[in-house]
Each structure stands twice: as C-alpha cells, then as structure tokens.
Biotite code that builds the C-alpha atoms (Angstrom):
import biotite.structure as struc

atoms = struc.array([
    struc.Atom([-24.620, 18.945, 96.902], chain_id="A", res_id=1, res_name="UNK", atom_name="CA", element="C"),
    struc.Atom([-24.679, 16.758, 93.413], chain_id="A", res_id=2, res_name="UNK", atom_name="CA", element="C"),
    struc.Atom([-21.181, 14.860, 92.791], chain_id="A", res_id=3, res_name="UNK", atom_name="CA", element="C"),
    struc.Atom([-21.138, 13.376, 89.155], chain_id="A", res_id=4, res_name="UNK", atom_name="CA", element="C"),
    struc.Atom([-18.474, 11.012, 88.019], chain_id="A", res_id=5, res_name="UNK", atom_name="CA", element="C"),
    struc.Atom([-18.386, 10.344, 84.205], chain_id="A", res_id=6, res_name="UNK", atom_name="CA", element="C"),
    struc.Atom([-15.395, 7.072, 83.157], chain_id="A", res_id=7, res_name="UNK", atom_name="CA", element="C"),
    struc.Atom([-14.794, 3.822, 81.889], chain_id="A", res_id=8, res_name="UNK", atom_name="CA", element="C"),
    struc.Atom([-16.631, 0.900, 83.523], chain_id="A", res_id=9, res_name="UNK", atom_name="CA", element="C"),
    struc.Atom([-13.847, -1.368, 82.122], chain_id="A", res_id=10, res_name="UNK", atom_name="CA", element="C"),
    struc.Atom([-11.023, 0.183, 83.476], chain_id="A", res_id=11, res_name="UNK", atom_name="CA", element="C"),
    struc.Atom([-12.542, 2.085, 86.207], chain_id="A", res_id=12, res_name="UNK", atom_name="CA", element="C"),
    struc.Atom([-10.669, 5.412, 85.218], chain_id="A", res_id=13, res_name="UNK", atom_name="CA", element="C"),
    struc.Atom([-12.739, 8.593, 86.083], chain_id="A", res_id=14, res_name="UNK", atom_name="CA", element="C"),
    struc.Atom([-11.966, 10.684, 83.502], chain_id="A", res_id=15, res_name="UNK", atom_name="CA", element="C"),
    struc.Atom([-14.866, 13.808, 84.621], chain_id="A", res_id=16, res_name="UNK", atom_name="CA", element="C"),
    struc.Atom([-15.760, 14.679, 87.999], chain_id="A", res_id=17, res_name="UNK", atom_name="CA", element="C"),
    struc.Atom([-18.476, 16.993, 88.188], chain_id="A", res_id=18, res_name="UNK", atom_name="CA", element="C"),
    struc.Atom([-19.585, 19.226, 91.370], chain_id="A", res_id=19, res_name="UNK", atom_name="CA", element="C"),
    struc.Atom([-23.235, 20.674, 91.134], chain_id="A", res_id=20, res_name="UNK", atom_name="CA", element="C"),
    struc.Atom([-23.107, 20.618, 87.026], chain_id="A", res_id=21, res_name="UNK", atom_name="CA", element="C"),
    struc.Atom([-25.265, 23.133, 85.668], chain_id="A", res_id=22, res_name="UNK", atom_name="CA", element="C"),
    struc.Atom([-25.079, 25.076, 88.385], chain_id="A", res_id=23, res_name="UNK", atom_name="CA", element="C"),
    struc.Atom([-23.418, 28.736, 89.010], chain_id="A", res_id=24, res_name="UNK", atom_name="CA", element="C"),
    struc.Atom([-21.472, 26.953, 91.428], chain_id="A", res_id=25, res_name="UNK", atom_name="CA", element="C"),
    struc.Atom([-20.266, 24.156, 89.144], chain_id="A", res_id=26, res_name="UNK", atom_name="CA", element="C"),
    struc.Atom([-16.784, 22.828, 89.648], chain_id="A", res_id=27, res_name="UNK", atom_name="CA", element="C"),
    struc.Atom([-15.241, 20.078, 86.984], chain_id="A", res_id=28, res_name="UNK", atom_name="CA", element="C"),
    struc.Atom([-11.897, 17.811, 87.127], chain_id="A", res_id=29, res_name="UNK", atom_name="CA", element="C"),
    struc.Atom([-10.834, 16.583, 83.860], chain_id="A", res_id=30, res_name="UNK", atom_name="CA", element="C"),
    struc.Atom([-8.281, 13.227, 84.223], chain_id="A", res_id=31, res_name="UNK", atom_name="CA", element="C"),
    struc.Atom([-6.050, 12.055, 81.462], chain_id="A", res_id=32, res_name="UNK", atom_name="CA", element="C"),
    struc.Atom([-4.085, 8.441, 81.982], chain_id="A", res_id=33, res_name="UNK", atom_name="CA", element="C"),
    struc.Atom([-1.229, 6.483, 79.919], chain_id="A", res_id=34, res_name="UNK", atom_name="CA", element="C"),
    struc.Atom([-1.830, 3.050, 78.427], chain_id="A", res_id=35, res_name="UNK", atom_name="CA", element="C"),
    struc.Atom([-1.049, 1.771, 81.931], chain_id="A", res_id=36, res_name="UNK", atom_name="CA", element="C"),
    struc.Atom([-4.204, 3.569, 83.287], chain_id="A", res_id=37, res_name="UNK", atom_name="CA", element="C"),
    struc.Atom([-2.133, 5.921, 85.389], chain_id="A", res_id=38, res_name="UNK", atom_name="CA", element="C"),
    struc.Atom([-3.209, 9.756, 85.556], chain_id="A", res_id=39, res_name="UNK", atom_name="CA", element="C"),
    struc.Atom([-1.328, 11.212, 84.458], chain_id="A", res_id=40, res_name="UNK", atom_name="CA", element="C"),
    struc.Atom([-2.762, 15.057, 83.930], chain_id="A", res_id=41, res_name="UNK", atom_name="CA", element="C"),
    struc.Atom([-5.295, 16.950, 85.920], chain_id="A", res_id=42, res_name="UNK", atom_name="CA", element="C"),
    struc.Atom([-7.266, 19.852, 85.062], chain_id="A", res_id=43, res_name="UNK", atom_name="CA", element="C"),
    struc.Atom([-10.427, 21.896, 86.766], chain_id="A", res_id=44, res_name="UNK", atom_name="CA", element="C"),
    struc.Atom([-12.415, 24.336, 85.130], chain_id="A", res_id=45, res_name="UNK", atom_name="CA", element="C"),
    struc.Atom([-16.010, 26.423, 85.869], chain_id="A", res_id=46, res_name="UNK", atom_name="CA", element="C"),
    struc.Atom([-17.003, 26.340, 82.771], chain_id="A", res_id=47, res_name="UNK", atom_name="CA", element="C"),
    struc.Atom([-15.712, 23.524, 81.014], chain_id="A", res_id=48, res_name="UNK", atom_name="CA", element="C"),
    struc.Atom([-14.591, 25.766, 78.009], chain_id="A", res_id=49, res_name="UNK", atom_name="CA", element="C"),
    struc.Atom([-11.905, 27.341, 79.990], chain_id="A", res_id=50, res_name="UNK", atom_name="CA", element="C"),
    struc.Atom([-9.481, 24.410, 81.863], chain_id="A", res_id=51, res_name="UNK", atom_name="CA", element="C"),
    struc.Atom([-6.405, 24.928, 84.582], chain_id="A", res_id=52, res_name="UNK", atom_name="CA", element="C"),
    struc.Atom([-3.512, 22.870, 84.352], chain_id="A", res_id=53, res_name="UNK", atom_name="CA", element="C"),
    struc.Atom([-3.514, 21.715, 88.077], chain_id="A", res_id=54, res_name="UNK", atom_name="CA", element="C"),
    struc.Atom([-0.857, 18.701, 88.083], chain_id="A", res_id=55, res_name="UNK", atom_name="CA", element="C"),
    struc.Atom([1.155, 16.977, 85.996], chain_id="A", res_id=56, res_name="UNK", atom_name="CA", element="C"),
    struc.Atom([2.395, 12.970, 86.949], chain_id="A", res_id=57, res_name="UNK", atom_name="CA", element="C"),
    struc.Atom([5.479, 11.280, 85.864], chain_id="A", res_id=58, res_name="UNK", atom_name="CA", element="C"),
    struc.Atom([6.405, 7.439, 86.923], chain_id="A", res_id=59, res_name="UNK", atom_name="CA", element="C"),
    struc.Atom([9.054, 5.462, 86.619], chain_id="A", res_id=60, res_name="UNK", atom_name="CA", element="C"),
    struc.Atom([9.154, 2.394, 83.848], chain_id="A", res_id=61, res_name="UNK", atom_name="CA", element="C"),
    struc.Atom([8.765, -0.371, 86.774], chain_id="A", res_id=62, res_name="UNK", atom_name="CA", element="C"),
    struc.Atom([5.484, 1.671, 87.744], chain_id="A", res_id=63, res_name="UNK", atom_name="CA", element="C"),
    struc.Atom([5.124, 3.761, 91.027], chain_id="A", res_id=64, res_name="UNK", atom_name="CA", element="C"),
    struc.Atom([4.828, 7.529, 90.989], chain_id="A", res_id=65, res_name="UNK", atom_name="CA", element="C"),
    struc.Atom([8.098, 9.228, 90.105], chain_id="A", res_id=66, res_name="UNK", atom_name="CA", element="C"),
    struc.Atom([7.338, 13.204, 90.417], chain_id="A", res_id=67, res_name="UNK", atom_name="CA", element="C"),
    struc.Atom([4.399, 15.646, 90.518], chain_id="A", res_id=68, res_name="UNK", atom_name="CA", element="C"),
    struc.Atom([4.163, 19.000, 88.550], chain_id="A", res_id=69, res_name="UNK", atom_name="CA", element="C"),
    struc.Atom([2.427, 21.574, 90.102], chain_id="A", res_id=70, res_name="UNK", atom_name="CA", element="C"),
    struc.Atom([1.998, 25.168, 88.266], chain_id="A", res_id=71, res_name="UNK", atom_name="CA", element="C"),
    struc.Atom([3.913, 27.793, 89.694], chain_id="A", res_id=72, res_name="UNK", atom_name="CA", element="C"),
    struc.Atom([0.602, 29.805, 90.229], chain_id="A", res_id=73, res_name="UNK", atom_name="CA", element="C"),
    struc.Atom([-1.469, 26.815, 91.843], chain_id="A", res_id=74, res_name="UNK", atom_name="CA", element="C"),
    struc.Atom([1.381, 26.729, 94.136], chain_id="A", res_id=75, res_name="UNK", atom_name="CA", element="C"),
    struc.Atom([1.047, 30.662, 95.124], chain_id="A", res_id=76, res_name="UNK", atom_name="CA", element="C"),
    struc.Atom([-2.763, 29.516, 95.453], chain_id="A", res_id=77, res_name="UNK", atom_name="CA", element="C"),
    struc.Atom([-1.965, 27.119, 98.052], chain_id="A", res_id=78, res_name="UNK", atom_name="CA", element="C"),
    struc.Atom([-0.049, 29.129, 99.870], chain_id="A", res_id=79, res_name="UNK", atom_name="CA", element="C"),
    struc.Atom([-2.024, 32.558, 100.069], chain_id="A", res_id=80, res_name="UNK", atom_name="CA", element="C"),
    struc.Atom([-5.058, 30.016, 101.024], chain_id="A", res_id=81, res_name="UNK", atom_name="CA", element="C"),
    struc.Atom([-2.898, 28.433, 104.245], chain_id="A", res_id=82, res_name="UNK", atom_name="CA", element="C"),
    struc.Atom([-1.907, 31.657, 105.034], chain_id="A", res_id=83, res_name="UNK", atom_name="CA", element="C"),
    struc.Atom([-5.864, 32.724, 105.129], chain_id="A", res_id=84, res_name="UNK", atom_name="CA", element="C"),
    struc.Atom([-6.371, 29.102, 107.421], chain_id="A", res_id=85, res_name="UNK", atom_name="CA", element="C"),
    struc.Atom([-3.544, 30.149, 109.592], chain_id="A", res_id=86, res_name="UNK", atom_name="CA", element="C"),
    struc.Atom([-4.897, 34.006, 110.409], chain_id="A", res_id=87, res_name="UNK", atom_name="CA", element="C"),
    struc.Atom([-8.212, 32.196, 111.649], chain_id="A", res_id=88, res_name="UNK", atom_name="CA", element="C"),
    struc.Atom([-7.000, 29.507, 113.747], chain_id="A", res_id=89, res_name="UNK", atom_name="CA", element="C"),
    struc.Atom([-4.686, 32.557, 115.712], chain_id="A", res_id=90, res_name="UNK", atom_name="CA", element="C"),
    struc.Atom([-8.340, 34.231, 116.147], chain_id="A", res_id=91, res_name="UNK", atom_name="CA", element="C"),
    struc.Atom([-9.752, 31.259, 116.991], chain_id="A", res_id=92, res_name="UNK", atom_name="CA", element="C"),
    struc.Atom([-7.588, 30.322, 120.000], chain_id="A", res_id=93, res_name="UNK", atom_name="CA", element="C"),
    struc.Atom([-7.257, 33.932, 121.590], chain_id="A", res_id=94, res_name="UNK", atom_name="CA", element="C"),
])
C-alpha cells in the first residue's frame, strides 16, 4: 500500500492525497481551504479527470466549524454501505 501526500510545507495544508497512484486501484482526495487555511471542500476521484463532490465546510467568522455539506448521493452511499456492515455482523454472531 503507497499513501502520497502532495501540500504546502509553509502552511502544512494537504491539498492531494494519493492512494496507490498509478495504479488500477488508485484513489485521490483533492482539499481546497479559505485564506484562514480551513478546508473547506473535499473531493475524490479514480482518475483524477473525473472528481466527486464529497463535503462541503462552512465556519463561523470567530472560527470553529459551523456546518458540513454532504451530497445527497454520498449520503445514500453511506447508508447502503452500513446496511451491507450490519447484514455481516448478524451472520457473524449466529
């Protein structure tokens, strides 16, 4: 497993993660921050042509997190994934 992080040395932001790059089995998150260096958008894509919305961060002027946007669809993701985790922990304990 290869974990790549590409960012800012000065600020420390991480604005590409890569998972096994160049690989068929690569996996990227994109970050995009405000002049306070908060993130404040975050996408994934395969390819890094093609990028998912995955959250969206709003904070409040005196600085902590206020909300998080997550697409309707991600959210269906989620659950249909739980749902999967739940079936095979009931198989797992009978």
């Amino acid at each position: 497993m290869e974990i790549l992080l590409r960012g800012q040395v000065k600020t420390g932001n991480v604005h590409f993660l890569y998972y096994q790059k160049d690989k068929s089995d690569q996996f990227i998150h994109r970050y995009e921050y405000d002049g306070d260096n908060r993130v404040t958008e975050v996408y994934t894509s395969r390819d890094g042509i093609v990028w998912d919305n995955d959250a969206n961060y709003d904070y409040y002027a005196h600085g902590p997190i206020a909300r998080t946007h997550i697409p309707r669809n991600y959210i269906k993701k989620l659950h249909e994934l739980s749902c999967s985790f739940c079936f095979f922990d009931r198989m797992a304990i009978f």
